[in-house]
Z-matrix of the N, CA and C atoms (Angstrom, degrees):
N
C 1 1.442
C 2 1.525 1 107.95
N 3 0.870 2 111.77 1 154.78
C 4 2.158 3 130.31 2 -159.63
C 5 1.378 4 93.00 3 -87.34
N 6 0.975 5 134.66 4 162.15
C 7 1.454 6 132.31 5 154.57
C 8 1.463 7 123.86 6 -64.45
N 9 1.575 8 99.28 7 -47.99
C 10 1.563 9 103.26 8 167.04
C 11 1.290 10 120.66 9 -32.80
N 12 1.667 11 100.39 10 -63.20
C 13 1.550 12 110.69 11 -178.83
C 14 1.412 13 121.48 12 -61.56
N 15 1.386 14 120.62 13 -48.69
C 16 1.602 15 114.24 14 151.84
C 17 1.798 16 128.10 15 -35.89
N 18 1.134 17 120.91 16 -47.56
C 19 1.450 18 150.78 17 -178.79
C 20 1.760 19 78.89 18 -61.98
N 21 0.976 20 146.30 19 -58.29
C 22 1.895 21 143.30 20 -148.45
C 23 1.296 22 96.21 21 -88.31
N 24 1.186 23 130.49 22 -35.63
C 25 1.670 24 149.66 23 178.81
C 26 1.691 25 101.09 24 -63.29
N 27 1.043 26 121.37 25 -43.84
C 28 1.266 27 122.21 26 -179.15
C 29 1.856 28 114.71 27 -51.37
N 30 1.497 29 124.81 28 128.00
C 31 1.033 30 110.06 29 173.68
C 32 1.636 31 130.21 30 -82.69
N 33 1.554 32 117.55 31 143.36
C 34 1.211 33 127.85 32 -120.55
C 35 2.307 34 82.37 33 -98.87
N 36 1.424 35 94.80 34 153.03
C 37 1.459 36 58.75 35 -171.99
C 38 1.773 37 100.52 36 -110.08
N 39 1.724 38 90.37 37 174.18
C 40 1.781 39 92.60 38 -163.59
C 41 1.023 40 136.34 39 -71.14
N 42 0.856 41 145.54 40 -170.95
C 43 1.802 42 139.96 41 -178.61
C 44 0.999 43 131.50 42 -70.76
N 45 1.185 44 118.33 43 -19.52
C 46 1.962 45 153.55 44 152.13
C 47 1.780 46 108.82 45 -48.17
N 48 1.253 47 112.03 46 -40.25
C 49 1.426 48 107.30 47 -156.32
C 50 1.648 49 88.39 48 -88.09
N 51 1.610 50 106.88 49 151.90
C 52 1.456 51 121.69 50 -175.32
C 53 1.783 52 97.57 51 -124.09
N 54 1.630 53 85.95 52 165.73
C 55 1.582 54 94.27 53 179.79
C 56 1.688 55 100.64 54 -109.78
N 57 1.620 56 85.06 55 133.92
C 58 1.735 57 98.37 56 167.93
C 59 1.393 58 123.82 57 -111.12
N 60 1.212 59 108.86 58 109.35
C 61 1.736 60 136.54 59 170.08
C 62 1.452 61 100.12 60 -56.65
N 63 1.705 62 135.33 61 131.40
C 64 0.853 63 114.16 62 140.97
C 65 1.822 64 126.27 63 -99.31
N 66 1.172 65 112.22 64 -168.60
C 67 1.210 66 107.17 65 -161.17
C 68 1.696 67 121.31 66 -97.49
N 69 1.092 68 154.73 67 -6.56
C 70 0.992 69 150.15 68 -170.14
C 71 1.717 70 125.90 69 93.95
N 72 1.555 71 104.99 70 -60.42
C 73 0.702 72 114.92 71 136.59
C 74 1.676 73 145.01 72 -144.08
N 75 1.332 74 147.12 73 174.12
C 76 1.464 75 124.64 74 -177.45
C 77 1.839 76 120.51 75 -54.73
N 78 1.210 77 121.76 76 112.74
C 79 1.429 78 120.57 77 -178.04
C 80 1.758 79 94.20 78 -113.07
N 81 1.391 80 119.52 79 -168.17
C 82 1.413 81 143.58 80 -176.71
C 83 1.279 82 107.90 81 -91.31
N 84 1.420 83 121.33 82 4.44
C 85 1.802 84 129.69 83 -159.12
C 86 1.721 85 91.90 84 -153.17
N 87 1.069 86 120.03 85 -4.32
C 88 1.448 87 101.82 86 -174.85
C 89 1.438 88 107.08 87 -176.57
N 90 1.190 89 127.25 88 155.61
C 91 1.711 90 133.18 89 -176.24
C 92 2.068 91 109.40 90 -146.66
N 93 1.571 92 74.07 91 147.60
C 94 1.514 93 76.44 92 176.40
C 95 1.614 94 138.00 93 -63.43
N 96 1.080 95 140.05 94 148.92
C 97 1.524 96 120.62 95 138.71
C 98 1.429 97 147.17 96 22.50
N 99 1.949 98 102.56 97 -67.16
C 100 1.246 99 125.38 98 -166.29
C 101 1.522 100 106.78 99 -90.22
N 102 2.209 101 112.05 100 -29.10
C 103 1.390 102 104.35 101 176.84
C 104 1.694 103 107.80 102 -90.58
N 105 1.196 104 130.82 103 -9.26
C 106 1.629 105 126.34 104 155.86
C 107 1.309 106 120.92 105 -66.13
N 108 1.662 107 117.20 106 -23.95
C 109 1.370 108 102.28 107 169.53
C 110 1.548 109 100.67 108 -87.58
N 111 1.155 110 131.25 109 -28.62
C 112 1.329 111 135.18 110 168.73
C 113 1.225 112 120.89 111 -20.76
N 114 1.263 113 110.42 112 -67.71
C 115 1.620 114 146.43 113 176.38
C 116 1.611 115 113.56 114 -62.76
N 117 1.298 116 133.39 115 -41.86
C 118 1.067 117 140.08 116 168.58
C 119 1.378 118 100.87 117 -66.74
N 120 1.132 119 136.02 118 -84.39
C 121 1.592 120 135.43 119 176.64
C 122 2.106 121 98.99 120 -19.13
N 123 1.021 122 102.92 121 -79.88
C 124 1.252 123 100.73 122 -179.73
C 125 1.313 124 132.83 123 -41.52
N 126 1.266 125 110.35 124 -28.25
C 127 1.596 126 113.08 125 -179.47
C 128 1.855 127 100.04 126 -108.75
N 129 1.019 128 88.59 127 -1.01
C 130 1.930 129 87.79 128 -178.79
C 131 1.605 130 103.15 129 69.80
N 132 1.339 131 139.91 130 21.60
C 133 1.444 132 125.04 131 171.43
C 134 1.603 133 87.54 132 -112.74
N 135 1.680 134 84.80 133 -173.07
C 136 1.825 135 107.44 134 -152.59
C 137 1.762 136 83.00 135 -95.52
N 138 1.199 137 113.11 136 161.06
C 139 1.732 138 126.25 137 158.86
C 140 1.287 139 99.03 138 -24.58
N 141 1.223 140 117.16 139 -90.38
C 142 1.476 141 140.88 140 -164.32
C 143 1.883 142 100.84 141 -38.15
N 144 1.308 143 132.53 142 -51.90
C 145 1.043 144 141.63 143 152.89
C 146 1.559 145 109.17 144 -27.17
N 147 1.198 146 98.57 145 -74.23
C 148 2.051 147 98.77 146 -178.42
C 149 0.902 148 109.89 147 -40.41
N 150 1.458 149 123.99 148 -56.62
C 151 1.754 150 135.62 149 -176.66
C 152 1.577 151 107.46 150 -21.08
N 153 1.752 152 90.84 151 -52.76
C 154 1.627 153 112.91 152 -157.77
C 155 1.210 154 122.09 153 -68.27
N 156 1.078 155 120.41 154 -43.97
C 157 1.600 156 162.44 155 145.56
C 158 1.315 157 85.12 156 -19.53
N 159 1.322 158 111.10 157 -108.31
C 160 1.661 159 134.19 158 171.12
C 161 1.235 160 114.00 159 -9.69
N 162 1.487 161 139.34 160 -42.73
C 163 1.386 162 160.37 161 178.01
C 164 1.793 163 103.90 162 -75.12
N 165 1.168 164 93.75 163 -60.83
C 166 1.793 165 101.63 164 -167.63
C 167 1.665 166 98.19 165 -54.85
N 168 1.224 167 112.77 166 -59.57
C 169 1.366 168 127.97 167 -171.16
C 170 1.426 169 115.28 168 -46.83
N 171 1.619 170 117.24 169 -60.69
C 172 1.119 171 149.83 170 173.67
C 173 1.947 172 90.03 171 -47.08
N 174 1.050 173 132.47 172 -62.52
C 175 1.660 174 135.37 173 -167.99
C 176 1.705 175 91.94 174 -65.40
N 177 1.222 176 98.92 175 -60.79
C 178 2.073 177 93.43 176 -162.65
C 179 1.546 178 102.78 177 -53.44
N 180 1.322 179 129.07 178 -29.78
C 181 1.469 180 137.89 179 154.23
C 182 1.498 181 129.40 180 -22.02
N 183 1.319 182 97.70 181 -67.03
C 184 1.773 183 124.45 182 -150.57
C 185 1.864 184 102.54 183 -114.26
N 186 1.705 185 103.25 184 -34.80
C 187 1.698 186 81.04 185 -178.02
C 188 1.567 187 115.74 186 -115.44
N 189 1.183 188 119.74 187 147.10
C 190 1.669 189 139.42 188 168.21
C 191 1.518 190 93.03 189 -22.47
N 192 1.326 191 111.62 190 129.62
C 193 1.721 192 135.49 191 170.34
C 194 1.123 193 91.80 192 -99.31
N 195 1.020 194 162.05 193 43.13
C 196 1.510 195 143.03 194 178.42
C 197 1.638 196 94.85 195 177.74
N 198 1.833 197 89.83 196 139.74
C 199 1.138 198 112.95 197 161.05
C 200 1.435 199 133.78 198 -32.34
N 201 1.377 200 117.43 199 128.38
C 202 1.777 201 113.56 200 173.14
C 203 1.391 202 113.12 201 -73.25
N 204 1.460 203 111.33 202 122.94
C 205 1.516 204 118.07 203 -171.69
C 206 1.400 205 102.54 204 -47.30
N 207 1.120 206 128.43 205 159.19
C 208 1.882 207 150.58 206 -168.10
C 209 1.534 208 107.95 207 -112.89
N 210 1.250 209 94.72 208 4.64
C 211 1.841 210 109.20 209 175.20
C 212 1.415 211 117.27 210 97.46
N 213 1.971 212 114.84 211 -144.34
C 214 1.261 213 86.33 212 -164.58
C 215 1.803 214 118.25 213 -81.42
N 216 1.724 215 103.66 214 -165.88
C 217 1.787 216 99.75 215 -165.45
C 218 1.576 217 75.00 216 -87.72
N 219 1.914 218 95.61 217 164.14
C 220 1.607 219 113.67 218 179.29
C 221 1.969 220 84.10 219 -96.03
N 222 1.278 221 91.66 220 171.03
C 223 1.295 222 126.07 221 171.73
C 224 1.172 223 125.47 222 -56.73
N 225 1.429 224 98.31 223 -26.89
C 226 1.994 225 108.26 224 164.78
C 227 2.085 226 113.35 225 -92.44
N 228 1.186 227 93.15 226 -5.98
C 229 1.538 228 106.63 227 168.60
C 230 1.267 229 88.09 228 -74.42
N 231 1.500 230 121.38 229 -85.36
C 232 1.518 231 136.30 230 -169.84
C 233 1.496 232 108.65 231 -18.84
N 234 1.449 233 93.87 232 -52.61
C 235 1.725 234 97.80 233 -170.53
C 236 1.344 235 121.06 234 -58.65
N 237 1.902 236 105.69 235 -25.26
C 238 2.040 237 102.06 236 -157.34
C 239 1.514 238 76.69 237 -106.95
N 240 1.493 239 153.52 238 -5.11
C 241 1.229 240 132.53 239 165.99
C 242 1.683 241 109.95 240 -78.88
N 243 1.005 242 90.76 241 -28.03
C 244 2.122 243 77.65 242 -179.39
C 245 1.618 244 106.84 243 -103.09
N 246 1.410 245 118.20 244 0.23
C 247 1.807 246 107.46 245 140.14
C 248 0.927 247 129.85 246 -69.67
N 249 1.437 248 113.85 247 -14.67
C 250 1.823 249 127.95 248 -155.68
C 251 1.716 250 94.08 249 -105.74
N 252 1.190 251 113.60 250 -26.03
C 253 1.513 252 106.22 251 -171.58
C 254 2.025 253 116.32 252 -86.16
N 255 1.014 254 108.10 253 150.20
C 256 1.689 255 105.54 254 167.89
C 257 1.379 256 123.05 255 -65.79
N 258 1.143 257 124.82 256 107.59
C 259 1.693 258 120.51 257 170.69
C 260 1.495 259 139.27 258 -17.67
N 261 1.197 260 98.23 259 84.62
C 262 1.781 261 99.95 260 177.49
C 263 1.465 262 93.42 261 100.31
N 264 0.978 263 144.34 262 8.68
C 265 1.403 264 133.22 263 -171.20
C 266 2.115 265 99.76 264 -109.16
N 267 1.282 266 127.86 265 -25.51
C 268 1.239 267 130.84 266 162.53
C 269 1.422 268 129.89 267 -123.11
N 270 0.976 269 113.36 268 164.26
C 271 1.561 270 107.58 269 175.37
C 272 1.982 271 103.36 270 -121.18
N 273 1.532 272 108.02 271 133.35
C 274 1.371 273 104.26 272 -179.70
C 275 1.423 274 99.03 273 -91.52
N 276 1.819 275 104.32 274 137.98
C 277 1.597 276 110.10 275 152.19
C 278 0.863 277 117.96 276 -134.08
N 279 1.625 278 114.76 277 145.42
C 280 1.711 279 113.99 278 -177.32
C 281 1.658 280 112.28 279 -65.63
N 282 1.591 281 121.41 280 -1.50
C 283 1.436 282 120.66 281 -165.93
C 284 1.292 283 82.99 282 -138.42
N 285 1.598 284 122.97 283 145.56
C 286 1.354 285 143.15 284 111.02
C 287 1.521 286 134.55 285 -29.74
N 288 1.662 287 106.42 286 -43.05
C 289 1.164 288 115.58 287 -178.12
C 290 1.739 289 117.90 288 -117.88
């Protein structure tokens, strides 16, 4: 078998997978080559691993853990926050603002 033809045999990859540029040199937005293999050696995972790492970390960082409120509280909310609170010590409002 040709290489070519081996090379066509190879599976193609899916629509999901992205291309990674590296950077030239290490900035605050981007890193080279030499510190991802760096990092892999050190942690014992593969490139592709660091990426992941780097990604996962980077998300638990930057995005909301918690649900987007569903709007305002019902009236049975209302009710178990001003059982739950100490007397005279708060005032409940359905608004912040």
């Amino acid at each position: 078998m040709t290489a070519r033809r081996a090379a066509s045999k190879r599976k193609q990859p899916s629509g999901s997978s992205i291309l990674l540029r590296y950077r030239d040199q290490d900035t605050p937005y981007g890193v080279t080559r030499k510190t991802t293999t760096a990092l892999a050696e050190t942690l014992g995972l593969s490139e592709t691993q660091v990426v992941h790492v780097a990604l996962a970390n980077l998300a638990r960082q930057t995005l909301a853990r918690y649900e987007a409120d569903t709007g305002p509280l019902t009236e049975e909310q209302m009710k178990a926050i001003r059982r739950l609170q100490p007397p005279g010590r708060m005032k409940v409002k359905k608004s912040l603002f």
